[in-house]
C-alpha positions in Angstrom: 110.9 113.6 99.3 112.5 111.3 96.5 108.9 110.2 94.6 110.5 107.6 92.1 112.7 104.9 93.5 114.2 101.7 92.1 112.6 98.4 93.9 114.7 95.3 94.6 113.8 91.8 96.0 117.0 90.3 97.6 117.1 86.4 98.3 119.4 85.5 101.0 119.8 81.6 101.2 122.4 80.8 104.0 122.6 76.4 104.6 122.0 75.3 108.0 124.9 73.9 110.5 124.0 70.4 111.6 122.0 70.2 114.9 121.1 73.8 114.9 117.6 74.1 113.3 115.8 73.6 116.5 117.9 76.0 118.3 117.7 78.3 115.2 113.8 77.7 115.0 113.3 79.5 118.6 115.5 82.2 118.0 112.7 83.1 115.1 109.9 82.4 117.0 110.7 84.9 119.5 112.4 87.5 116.8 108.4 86.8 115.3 106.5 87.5 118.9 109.1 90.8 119.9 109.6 92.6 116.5 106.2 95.3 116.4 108.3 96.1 119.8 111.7 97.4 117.7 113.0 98.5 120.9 113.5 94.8 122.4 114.0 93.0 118.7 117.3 91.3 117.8 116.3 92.5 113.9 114.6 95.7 114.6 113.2 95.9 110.5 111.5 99.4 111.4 114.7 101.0 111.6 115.9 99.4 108.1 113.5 102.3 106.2 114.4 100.6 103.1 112.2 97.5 103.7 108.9 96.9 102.3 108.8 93.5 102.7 110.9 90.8 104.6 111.0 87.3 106.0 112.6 84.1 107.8 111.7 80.7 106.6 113.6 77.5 107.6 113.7 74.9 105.0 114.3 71.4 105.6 111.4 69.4 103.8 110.2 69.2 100.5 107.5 67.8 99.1 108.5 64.7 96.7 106.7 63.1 93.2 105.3 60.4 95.3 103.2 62.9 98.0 105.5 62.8 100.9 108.1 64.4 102.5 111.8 64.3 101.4 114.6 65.9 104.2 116.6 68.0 102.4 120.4 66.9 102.5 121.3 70.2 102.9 118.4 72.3 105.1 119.0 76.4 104.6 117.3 79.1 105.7 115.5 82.2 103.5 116.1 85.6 104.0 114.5 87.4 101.6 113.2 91.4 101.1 111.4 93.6 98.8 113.6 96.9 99.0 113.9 100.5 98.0 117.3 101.6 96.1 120.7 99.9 95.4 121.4 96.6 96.6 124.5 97.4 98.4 123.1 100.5 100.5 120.5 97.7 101.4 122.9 95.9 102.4 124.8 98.2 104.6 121.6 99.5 105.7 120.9 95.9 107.2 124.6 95.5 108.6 124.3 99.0 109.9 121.2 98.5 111.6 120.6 94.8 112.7 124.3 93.6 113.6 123.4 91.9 117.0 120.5 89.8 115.0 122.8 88.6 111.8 124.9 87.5 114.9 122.2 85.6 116.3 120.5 84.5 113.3 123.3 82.9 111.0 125.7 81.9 113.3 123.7 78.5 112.8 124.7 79.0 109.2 127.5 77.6 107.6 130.3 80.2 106.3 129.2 83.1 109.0 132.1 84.0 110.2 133.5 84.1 114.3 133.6 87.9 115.4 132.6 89.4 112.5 133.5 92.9 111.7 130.5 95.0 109.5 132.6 94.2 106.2 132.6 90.5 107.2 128.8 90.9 107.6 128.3 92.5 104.2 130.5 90.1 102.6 128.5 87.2 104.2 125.2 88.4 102.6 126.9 88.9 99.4 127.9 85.8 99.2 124.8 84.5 100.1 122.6 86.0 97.7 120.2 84.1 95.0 119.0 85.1 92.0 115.3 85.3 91.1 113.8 83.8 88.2 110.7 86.6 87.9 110.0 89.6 90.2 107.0 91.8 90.6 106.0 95.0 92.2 102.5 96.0 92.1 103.0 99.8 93.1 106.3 100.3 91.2 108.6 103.1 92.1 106.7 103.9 95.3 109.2 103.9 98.4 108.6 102.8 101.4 108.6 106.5 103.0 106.1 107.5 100.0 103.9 105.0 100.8 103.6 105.3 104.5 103.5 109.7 104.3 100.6 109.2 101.6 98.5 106.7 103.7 98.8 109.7 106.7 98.1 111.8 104.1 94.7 110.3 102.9 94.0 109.7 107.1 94.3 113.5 107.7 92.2 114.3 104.9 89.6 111.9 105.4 89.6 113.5 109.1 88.8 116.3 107.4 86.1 115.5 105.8 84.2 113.4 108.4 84.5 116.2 110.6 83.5 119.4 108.5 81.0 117.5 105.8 78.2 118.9 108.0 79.6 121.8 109.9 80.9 123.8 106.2 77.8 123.3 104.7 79.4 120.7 101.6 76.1 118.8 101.7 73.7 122.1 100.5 76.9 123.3 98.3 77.5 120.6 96.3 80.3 121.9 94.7 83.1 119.3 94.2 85.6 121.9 93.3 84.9 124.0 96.7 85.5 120.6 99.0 88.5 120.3 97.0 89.5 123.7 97.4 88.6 123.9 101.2 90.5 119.9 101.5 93.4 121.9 99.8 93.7 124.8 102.3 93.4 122.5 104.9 96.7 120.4 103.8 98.5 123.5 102.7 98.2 125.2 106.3 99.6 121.8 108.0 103.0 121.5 108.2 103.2 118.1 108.5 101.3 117.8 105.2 101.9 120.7 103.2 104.6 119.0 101.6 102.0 117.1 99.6 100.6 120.8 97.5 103.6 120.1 95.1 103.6 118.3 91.9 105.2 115.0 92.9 107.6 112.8 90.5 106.5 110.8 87.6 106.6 107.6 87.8 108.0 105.9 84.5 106.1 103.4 82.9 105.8 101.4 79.2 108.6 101.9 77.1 110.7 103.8 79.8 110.2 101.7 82.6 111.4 98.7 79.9 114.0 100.6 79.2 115.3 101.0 82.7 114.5 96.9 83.7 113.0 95.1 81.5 115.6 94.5 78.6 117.8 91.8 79.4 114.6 89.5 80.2 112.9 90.5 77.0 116.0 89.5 75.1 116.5 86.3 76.8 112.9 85.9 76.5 113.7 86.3 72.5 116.7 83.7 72.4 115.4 81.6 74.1 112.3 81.1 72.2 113.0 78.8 69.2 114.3 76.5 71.7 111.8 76.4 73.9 109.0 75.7 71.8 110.6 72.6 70.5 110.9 71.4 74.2 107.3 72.2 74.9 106.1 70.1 71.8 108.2 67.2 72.9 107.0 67.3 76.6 103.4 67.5 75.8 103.6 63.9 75.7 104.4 63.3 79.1 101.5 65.5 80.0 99.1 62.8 80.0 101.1 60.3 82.1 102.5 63.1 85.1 101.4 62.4 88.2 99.4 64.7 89.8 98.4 65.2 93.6 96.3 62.5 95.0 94.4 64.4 97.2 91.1 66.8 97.3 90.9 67.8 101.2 92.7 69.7 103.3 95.2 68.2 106.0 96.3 69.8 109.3 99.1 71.7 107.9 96.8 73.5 106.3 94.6 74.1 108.6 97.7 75.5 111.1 98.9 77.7 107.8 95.0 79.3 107.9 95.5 79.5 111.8 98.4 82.5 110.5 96.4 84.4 108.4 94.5 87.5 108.0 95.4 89.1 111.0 96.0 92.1 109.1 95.0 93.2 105.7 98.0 91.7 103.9 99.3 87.9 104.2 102.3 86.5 102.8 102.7 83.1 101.1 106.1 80.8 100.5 105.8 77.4 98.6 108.9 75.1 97.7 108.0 72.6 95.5 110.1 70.0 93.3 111.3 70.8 89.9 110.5 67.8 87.7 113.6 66.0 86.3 115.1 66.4 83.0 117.4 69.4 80.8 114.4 70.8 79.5 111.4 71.2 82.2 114.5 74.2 83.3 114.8 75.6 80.3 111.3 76.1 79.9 110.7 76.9 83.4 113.4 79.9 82.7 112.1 80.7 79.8 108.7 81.4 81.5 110.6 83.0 83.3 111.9 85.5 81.4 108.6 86.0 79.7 107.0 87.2 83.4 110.0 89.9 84.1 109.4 90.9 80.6 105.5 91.5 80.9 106.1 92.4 85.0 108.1 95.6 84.2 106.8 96.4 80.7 102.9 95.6 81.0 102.0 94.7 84.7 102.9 98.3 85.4 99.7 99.4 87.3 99.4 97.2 90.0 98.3 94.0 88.7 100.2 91.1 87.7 97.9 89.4 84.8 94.7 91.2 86.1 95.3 90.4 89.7 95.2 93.6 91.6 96.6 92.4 95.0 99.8 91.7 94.6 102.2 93.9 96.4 105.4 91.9 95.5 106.1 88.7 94.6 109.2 86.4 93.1 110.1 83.0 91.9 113.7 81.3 93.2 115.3 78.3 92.0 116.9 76.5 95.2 118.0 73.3 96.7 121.3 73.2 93.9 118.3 73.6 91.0 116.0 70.6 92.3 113.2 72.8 93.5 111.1 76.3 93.2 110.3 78.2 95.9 107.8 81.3 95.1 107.3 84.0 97.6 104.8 86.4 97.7 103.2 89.4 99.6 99.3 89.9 98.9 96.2 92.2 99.9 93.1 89.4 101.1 92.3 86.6 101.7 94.6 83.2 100.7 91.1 81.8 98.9 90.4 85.1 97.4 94.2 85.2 96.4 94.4 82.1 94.5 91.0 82.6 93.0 92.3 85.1 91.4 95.0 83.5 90.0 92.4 81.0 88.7 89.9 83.5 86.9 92.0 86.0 85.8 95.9 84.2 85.5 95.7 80.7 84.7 97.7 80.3 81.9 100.3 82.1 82.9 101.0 80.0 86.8 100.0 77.0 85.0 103.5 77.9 82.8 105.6 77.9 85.8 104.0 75.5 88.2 103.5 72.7 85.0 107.7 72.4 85.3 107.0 70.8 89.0 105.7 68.3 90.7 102.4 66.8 91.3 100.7 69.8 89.4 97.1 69.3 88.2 96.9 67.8 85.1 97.8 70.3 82.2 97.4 70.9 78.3 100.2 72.3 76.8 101.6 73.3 79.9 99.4 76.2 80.0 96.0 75.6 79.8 94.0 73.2 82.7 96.1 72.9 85.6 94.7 75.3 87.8 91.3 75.3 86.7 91.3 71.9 88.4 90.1 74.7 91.5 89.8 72.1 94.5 93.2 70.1 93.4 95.2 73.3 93.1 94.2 74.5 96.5 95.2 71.1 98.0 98.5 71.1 96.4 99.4 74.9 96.9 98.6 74.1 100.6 100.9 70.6 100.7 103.4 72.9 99.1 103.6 75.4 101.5 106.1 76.3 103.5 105.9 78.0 107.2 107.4 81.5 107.2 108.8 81.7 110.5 109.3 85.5 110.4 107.4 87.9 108.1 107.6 91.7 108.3 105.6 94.4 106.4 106.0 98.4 106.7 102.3 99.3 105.8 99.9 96.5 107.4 97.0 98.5 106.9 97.2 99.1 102.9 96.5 96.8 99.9 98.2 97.6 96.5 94.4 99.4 96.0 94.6 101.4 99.0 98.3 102.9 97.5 97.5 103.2 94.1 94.2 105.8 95.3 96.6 107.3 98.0 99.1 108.4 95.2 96.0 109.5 92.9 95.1 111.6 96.6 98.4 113.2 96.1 98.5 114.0 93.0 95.0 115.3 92.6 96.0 118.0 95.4 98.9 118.9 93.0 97.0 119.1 90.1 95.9 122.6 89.3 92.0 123.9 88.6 89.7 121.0 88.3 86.4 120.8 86.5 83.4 119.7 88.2 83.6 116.3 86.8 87.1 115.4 87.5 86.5 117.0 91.4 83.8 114.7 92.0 86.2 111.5 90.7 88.7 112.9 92.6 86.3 113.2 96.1 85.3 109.5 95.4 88.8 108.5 95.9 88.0 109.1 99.9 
């Protein structure tokens, strides 16, 4: 098993044909009711092994400086995914694999093409491709098939344990390194998991990591710099004068969004919102920009992103021809407990990004405030957000916690003679 892999997030942002979002809308809803069932699913995702992550969102509205609605001229649909390896064997992968649903899907799309061979369907997604702002992984290098064989892994074991604590005598023992020893002979006489006895890959990290993906952010970063401070000293300003949003309750939207969630242990979230006018509000949202990929790949490299530990993968896109931001993300809890800890433990940093758009609680120096204004940011992160009309995850069941402790599982297996102490760490991983 490959143990290191590169991760991707691909942005697919295809414009709608006139008259065809309703049409388009049910082809979703039922790709969203029949997909756990790959067998009857236009877009069977379970056979693309390369997916982590994906989703379908329509998007016609966005929400405007004056707290309403604005029809976009132009409405497109999202298709997005957080991938393992090269983008072009994704690519093929998805052509290979889901033909009949690209057929079905964008043929409301402008550009798709009548009859299309797989080289016009490859072609198509090429050419629909958008470029992120900031991307992050919270497990990085972890494939999909790693992932899924180290959360059996950790089942079978645990199996183990519940059903041999008593009968083997562990509890009278107490010896950490005999459990571990016993756990070990169990794995290495199982086929399906013997696999696991052997020293995986290291996963790079720091300076290596940086200088696999993280140079051409930190450089921009670097240039752009100089710049962007003067722009941030002449928009504080306006600080005082932005409008922010009006309201402190929820509204029904939000209530249906809640209706969606927590059905498993992971949720997904996509917001669009308006980019505030103006040459510089860009450049400094860029800028931020590049200072997130920088830290992402260079500091955020063991599963949190600012101190937030839940975040499996998440990205920032600039659509709608540069007028608006639309942030998608994957997370393990709850939305309140999601955004609460953007609050507590990331403030400064989403108050960076989201100051540049509209209706934003009020900020100082486009980093500090804004968010802390707890009961305003929900309210607007909910009127932001858009329905996901199609979301798809490989592991349901695991939070970036859950596959951080199942690679330590792994790896503690490997490892050779254990003390005492580092047994019993290693036991309280179960």
């Amino acid at each position: 098993m490959n143990d290191f892999v590169s991760q991707g997030a691909l942005s697919m942002l295809a414009k709608i044909r006139p008259g065809s979002i309703e049409e388009l809308r049910g082809i979703l809803k039922d790709l969203d009711q029949t997909f756990e069932n790959n067998e009857k699913a236009i877009f069977p995702f379970r056979d693309i092994r390369s997916i982590h992550f994906a989703r379908f969102v329509i998007v016609d509205k966005s929400f405007t400086e004056e707290a309403t609605f604005r029809n976009l001229n132009e409405p497109f649909l999202m298709f997005s995914t957080n991938y393992d390896g090269s983008e072009n064997d994704h690519l093929h992968e998805i052509v290979e694999v889901a033909s009949d649903g690209m057929d079905q899907i964008f043929f409301h799309c402008y550009e798709y093409p009548n009859s299309p061979s797989k080289k016009d369907r490859f072609r198509f997604l090429k050419k629909i491709r958008a470029t992120y702002g900031a991307f992050h992984v919270g497990a990085q290098g972890m494939s999909v098939a790693r992932i899924q064989k180290e959360g059996k892994l950790r089942e079978f074991i645990q199996d183990f344990i519940d059903q041999n604590s008593n009968t083997k005598g562990w509890s009278d023992v107490n010896d950490p390194q005999l459990i571990r020893e016993d756990i070990k002979d169990q794995v290495r006489s199982s086929s399906e998991f013997n696999w696991s006895i052997e020293s995986p890959d290291r996963v790079p990290i720091g300076w290596k990591l940086f200088r696999r993906t993280g140079w051409k952010s930190g450089i921009e970063m670097i240039v752009r710099l100089p710049l962007a401070l003067v722009f941030w000293l002449m928009i504080r300003r306006k600080e005082k004068t932005d409008k922010i949003y009006p309201y402190t309750r929820y509204d029904q939207r939000a209530k249906d969004h809640t209706a969606r969630e927590d059905k498993v242990v992971q949720n997904e979230m996509s917001l669009l919102v308006d980019i505030k006018k103006g040459f510089r509000r860009r450049f400094l949202l860029k800028t931020v920009f590049a200072g997130i990929e920088t830290l992402a790949r260079y500091v955020f490299t063991k599963g949190e992103l600012g101190g937030i530990p839940t975040i499996h993968f998440a990205r920032w896109v600039i659509v709608d021809e540069g007028r608006a931001l639309m942030f998608m993300s994957n997370y393990g809890s709850s939305w309140e407990s999601y955004l609460g800890d953007f609050i507590d433990k990331a403030s400064k940093g989403l108050t960076g990004v989201w100051s540049n758009t509209v209706l934003y609680p009020r900020t100082r120096w486009l980093l500090w405030g804004g968010s802390k204004d707890e009961e305003r940011f929900k309210c607007w992160a909910r009127a932001q957000q858009v329905t996901t009309d199609v979301w798809y995850t490989a592991y349901s069941n695991l939070t970036v916690k859950n596959i951080i402790q199942n690679k330590q599982i792994r790896e503690g297996l490997a490892a050779g003679r254990m003390s005492k102490q580092e047994a019993t760490e290693w036991l309280k991983l179960f």
